[in-house]
OpenMM code with the backbone's topology and positions (N, CA, C; nanometers):
from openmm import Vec3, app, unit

residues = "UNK UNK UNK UNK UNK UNK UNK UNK UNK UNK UNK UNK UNK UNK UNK UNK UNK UNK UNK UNK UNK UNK UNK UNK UNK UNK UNK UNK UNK UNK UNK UNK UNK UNK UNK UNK UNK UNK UNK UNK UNK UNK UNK UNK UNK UNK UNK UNK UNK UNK UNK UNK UNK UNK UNK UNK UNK UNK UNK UNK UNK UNK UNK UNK UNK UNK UNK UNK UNK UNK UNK UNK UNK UNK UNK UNK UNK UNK UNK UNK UNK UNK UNK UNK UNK UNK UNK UNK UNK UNK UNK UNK UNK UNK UNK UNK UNK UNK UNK UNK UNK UNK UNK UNK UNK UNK UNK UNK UNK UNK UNK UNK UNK UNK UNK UNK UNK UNK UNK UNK UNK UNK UNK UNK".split()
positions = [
    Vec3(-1.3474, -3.5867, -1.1169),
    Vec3(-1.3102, -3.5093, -1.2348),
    Vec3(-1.3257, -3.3608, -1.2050),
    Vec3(-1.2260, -3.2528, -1.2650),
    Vec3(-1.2658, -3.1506, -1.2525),
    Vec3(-1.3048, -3.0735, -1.3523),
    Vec3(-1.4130, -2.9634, -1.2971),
    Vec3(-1.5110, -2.9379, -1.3738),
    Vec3(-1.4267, -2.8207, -1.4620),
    Vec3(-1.4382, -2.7602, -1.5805),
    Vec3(-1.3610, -2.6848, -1.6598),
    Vec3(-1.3932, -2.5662, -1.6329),
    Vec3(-1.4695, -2.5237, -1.5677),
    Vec3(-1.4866, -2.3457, -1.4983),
    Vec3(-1.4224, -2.3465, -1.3436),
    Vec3(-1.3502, -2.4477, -1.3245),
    Vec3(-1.2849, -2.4162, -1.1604),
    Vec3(-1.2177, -2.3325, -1.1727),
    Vec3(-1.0891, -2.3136, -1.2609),
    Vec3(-1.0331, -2.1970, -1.2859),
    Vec3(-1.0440, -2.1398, -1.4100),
    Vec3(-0.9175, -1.9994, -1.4267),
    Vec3(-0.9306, -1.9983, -1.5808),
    Vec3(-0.8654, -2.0332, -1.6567),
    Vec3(-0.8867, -2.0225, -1.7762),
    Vec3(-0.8047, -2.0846, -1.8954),
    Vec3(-0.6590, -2.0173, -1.8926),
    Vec3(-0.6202, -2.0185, -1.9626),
    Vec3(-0.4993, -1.9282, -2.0525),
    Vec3(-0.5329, -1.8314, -2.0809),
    Vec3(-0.4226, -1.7342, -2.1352),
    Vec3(-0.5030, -1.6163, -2.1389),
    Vec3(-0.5185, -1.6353, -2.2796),
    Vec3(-0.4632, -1.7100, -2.3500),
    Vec3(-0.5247, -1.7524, -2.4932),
    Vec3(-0.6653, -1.7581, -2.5338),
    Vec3(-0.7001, -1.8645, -2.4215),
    Vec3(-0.8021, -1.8878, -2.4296),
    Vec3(-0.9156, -1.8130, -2.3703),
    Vec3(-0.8930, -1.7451, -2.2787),
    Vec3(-0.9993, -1.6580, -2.2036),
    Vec3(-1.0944, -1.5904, -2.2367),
    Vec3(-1.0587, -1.5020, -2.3596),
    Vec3(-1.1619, -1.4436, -2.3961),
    Vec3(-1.2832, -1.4947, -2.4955),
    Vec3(-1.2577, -1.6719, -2.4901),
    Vec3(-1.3262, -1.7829, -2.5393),
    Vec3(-1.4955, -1.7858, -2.4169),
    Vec3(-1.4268, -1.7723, -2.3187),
    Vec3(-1.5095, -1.8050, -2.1966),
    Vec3(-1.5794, -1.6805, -2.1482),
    Vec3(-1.7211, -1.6889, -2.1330),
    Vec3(-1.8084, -1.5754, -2.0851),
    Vec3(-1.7341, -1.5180, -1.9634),
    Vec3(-1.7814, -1.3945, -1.9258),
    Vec3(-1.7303, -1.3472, -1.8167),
    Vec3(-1.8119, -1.4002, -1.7211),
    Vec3(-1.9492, -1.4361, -1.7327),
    Vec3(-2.0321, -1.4638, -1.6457),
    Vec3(-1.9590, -1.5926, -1.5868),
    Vec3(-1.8884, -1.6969, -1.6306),
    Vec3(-1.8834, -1.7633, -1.5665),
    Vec3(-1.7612, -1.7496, -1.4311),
    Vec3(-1.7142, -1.6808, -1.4531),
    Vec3(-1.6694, -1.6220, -1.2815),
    Vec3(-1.7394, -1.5443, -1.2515),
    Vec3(-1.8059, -1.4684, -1.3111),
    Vec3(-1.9109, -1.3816, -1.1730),
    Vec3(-1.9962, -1.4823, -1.0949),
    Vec3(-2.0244, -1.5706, -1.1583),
    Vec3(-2.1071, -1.6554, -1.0681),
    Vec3(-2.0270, -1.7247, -0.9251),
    Vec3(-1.9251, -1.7325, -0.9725),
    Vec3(-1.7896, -1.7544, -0.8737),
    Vec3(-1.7596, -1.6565, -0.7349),
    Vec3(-1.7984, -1.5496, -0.7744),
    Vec3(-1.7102, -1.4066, -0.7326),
    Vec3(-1.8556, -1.4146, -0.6140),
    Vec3(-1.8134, -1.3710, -0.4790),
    Vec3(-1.8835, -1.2951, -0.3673),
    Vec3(-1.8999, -1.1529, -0.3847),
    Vec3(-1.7712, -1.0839, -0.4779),
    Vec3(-1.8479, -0.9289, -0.4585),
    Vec3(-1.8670, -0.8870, -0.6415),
    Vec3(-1.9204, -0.7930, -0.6387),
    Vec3(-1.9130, -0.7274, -0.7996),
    Vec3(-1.7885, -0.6949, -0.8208),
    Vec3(-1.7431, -0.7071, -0.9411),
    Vec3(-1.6357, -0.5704, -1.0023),
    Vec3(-1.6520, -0.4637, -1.1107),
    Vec3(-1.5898, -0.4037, -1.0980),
    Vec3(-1.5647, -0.2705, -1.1346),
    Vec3(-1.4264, -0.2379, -1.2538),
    Vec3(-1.4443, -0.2081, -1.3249),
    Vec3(-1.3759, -0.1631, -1.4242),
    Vec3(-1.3652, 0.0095, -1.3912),
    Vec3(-1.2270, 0.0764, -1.4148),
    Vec3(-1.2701, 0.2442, -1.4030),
    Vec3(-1.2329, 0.2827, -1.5116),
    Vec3(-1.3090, 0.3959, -1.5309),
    Vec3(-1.2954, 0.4393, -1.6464),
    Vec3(-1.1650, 0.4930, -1.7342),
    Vec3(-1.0658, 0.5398, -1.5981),
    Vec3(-0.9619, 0.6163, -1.6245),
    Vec3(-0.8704, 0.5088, -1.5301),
    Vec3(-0.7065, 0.4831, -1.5408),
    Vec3(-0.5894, 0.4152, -1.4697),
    Vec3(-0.5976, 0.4844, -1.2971),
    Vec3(-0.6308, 0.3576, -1.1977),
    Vec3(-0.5604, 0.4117, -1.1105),
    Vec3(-0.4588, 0.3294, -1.0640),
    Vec3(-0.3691, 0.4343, -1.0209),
    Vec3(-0.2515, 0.3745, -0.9597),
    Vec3(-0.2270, 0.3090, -0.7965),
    Vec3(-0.1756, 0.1947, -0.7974),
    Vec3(-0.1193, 0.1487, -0.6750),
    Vec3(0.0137, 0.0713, -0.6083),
    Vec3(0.0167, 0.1754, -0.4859),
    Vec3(0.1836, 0.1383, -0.4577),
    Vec3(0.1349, -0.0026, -0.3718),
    Vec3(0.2115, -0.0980, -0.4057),
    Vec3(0.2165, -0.2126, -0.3326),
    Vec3(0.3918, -0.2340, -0.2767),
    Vec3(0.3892, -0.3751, -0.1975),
    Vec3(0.4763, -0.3986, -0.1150),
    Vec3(0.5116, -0.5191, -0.0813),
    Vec3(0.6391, -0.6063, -0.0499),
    Vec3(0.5972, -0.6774, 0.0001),
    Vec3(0.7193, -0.6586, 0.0646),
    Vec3(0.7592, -0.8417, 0.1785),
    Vec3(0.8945, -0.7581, 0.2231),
    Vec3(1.0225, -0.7180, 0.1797),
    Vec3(1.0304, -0.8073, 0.0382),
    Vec3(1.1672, -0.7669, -0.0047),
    Vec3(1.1616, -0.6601, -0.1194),
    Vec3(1.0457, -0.6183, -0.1795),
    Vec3(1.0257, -0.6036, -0.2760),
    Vec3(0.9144, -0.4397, -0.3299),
    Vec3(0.8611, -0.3550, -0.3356),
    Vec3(0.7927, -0.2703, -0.3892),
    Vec3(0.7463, -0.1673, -0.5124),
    Vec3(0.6443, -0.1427, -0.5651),
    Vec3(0.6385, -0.0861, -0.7068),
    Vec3(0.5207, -0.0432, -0.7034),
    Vec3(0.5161, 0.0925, -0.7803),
    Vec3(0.3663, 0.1112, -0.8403),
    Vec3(0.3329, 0.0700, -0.9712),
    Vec3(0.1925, 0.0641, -0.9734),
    Vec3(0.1418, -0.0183, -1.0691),
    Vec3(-0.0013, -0.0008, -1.1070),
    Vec3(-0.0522, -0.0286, -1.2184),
    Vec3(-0.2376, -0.0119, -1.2414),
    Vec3(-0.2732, -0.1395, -1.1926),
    Vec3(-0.4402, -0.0256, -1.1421),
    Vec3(-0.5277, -0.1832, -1.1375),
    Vec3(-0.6506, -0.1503, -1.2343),
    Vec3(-0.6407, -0.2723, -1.3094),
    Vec3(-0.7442, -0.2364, -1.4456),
    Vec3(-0.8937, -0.3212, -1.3885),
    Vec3(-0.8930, -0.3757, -1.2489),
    Vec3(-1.0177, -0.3565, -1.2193),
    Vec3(-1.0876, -0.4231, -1.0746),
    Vec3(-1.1830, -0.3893, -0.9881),
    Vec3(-1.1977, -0.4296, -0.8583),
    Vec3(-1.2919, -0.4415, -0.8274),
    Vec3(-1.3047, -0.4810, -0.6748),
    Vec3(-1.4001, -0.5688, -0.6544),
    Vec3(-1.3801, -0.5352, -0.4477),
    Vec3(-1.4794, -0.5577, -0.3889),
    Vec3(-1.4680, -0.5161, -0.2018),
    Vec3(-1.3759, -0.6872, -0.1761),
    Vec3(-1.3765, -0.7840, -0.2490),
    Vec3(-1.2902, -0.8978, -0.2633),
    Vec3(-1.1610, -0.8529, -0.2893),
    Vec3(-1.1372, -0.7636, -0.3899),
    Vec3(-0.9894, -0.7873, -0.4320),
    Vec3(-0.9582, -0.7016, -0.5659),
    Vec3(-0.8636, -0.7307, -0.5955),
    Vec3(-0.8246, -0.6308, -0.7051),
    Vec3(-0.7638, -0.7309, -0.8131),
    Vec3(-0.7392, -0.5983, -0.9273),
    Vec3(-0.5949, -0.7038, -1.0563),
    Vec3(-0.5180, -0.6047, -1.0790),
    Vec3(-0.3761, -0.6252, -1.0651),
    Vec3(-0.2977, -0.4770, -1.0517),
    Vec3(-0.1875, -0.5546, -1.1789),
    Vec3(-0.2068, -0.4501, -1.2642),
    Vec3(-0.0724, -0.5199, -1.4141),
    Vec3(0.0682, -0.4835, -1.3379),
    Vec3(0.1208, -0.5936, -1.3502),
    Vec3(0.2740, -0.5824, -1.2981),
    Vec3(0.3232, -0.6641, -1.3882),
    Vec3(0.4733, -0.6829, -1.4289),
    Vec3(0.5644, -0.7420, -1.4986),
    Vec3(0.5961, -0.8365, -1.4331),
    Vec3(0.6504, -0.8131, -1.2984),
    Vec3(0.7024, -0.9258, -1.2547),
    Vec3(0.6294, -0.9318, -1.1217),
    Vec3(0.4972, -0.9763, -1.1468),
    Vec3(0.4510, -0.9777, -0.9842),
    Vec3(0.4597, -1.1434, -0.9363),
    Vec3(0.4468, -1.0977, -0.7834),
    Vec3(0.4961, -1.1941, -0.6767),
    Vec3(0.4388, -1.3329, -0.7217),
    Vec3(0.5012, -1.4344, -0.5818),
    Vec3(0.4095, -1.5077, -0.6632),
    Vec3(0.2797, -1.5821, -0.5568),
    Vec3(0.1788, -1.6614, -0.6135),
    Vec3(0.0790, -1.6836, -0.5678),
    Vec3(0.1017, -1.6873, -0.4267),
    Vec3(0.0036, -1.6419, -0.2854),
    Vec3(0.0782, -1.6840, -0.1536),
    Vec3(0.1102, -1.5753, -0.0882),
    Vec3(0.1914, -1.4800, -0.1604),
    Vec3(0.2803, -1.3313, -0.1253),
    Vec3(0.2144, -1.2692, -0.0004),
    Vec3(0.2052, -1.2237, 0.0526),
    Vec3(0.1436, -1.1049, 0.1286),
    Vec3(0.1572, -0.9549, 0.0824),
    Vec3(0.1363, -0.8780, 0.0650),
    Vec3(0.1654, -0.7550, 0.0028),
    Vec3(0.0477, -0.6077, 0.0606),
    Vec3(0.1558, -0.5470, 0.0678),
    Vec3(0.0397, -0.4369, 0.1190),
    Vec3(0.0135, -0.3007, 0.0375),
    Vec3(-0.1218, -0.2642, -0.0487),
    Vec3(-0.1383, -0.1833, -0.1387),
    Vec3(-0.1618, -0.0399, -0.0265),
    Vec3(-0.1620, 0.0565, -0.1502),
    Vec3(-0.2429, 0.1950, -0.1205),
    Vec3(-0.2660, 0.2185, -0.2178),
    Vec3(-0.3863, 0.3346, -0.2757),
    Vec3(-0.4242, 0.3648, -0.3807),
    Vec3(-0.5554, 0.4439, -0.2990),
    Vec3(-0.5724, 0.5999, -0.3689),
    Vec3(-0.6659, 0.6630, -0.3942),
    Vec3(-0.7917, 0.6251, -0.4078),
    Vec3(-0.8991, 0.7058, -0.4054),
    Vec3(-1.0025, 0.6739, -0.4492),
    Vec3(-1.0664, 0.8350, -0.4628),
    Vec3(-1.2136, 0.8523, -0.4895),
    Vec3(-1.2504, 1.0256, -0.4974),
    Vec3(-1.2877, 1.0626, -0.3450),
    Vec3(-1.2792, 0.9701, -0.2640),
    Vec3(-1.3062, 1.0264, -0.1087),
    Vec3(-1.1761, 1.0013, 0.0037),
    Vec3(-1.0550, 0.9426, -0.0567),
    Vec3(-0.9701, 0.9581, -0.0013),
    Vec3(-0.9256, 0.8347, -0.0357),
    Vec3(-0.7854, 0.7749, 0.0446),
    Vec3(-0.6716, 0.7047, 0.0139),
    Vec3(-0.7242, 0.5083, 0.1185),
    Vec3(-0.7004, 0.4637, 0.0525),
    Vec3(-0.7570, 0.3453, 0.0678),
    Vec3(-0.5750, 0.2676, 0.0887),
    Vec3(-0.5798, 0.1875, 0.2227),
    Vec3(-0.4764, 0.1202, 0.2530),
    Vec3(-0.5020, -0.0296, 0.2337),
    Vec3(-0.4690, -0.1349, 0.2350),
    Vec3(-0.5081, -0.2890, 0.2532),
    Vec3(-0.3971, -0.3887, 0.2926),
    Vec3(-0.4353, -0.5090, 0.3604),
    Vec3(-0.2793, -0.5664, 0.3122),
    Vec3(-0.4059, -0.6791, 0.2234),
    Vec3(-0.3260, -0.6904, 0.1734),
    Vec3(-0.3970, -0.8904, 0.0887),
    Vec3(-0.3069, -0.9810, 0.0786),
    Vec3(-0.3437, -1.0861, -0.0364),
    Vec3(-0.2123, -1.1927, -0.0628),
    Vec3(-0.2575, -1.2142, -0.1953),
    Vec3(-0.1790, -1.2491, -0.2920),
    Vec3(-0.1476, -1.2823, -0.3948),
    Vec3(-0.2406, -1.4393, -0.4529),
    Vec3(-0.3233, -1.4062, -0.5300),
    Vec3(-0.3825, -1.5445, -0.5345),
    Vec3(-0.3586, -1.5984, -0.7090),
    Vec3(-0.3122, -1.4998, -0.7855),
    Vec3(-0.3142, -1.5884, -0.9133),
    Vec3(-0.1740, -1.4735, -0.9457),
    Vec3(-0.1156, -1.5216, -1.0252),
    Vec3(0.0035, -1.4660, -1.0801),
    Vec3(0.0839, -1.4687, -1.1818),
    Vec3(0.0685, -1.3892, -1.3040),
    Vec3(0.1247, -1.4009, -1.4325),
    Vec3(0.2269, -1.3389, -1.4792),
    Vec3(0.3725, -1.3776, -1.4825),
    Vec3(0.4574, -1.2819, -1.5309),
    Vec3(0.4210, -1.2104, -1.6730),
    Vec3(0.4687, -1.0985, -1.6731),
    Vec3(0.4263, -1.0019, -1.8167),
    Vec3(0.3221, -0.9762, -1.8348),
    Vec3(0.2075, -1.0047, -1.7196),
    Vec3(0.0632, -0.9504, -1.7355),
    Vec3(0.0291, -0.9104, -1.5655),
    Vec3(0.0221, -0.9769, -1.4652),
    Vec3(-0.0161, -0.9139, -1.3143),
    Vec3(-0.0419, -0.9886, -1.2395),
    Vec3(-0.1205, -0.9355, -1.1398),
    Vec3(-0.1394, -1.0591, -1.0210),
    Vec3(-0.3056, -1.0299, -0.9665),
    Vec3(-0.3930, -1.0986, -0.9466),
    Vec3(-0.5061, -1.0793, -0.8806),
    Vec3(-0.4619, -1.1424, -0.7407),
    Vec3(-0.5120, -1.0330, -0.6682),
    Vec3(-0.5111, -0.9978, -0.5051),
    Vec3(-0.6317, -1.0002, -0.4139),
    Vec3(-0.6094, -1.0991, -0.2957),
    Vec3(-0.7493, -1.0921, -0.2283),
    Vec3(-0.7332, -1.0521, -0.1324),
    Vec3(-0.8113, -0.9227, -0.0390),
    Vec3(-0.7997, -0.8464, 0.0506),
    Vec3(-0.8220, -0.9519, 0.1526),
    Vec3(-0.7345, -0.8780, 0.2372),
    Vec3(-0.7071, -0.9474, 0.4010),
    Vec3(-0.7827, -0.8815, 0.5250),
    Vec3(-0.7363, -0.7768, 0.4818),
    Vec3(-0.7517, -0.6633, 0.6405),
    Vec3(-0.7641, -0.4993, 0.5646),
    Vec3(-0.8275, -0.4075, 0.6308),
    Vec3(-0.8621, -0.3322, 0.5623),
    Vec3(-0.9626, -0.2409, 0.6546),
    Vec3(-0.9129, -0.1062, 0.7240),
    Vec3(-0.9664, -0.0567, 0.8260),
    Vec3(-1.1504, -0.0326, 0.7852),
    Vec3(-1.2342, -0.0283, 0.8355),
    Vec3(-1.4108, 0.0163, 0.8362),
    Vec3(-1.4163, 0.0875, 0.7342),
    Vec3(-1.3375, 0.2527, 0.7609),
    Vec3(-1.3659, 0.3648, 0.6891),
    Vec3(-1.3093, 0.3405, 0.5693),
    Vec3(-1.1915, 0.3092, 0.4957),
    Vec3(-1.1478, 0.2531, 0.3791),
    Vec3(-1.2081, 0.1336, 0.2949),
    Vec3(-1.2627, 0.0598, 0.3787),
    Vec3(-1.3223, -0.0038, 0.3142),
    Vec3(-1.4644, 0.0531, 0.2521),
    Vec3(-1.5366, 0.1185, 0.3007),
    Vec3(-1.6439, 0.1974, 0.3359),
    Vec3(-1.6190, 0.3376, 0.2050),
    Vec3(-1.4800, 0.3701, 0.2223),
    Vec3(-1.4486, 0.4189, 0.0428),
    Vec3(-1.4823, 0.4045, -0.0453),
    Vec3(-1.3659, 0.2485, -0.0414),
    Vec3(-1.4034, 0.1118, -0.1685),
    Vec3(-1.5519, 0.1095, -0.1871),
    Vec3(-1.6137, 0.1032, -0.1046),
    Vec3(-1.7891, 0.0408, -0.1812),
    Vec3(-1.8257, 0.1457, -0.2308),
    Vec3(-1.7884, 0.2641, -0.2058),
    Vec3(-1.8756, 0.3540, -0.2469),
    Vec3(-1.8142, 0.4245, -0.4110),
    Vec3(-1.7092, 0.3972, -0.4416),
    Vec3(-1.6508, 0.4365, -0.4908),
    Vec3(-1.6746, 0.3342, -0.6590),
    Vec3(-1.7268, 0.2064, -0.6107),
    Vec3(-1.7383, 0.0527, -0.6839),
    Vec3(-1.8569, 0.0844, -0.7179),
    Vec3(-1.9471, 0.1469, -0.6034),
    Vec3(-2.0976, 0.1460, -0.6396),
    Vec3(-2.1412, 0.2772, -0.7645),
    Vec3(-1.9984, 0.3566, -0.7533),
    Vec3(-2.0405, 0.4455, -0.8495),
    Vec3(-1.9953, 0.4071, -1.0223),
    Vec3(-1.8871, 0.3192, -0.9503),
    Vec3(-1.8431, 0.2716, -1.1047),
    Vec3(-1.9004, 0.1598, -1.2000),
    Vec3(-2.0491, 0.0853, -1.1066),
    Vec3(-2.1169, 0.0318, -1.1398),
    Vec3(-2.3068, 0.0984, -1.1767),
    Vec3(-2.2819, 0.1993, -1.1377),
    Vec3(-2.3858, 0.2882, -1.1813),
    Vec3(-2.5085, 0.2768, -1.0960),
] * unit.nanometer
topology = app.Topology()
chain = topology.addChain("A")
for resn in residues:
    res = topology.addResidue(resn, chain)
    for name in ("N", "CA", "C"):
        topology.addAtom(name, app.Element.getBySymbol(name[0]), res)
């Protein structure tokens, strides 16, 4: 049988369900920012910028309309306050008219090394 926190609900239903019960899930923290940042993603046939309303040294959630679908490969960029952060990831959950959560693949030392620091401030 499967257990009812393997994934998530609907988005109907979601905000039914604690958040805790994917953090307990999750390997890294996330991060909410305070203000929109933007990111250009990619894939091969396809590219757009877009927000990510929130992250994690795992991965991101970037609102797109029509994002890819689960599987994708895609390669972001996006800012941060110490400079420009590159990645490729892949596409692991995917909702038309709401976005896609993305799990980092590859991702040079120093960029990554951004990301934490940048997470660690947005977590206080």
């Amino acid at each position: 049988m499967k257990s009812a926190f393997t994934s998530r609900p609907s988005p109907e239903r979601e905000a039914l369900v604690p958040e805790t019960v994917y953090a307990r899930k999750r390997r890294y923290a996330r991060a909410s920012p305070p203000a929109p940042i933007v990111v250009a993603w990619r894939t091969a046939t396809r590219n757009n910028i877009a927000r990510i309303s929130c992250l994690g040294l795992g991965g991101l959630f970037v609102h797109e309309d029509e994002p890819p679908p689960p599987g994708a490969l895609i390669q972001l960029v996006f800012e941060t306050p110490t400079g420009q952060v590159r990645a490729r990831a892949t596409v692991r959950t995917s909702q038309a008219g709401y976005g896609m959560g993305v799990e980092f693949m590859q991702m040079r030392q120093e960029e990554r090394a951004r990301l934490a620091y940048m997470i660690r401030k947005l977590l206080g």
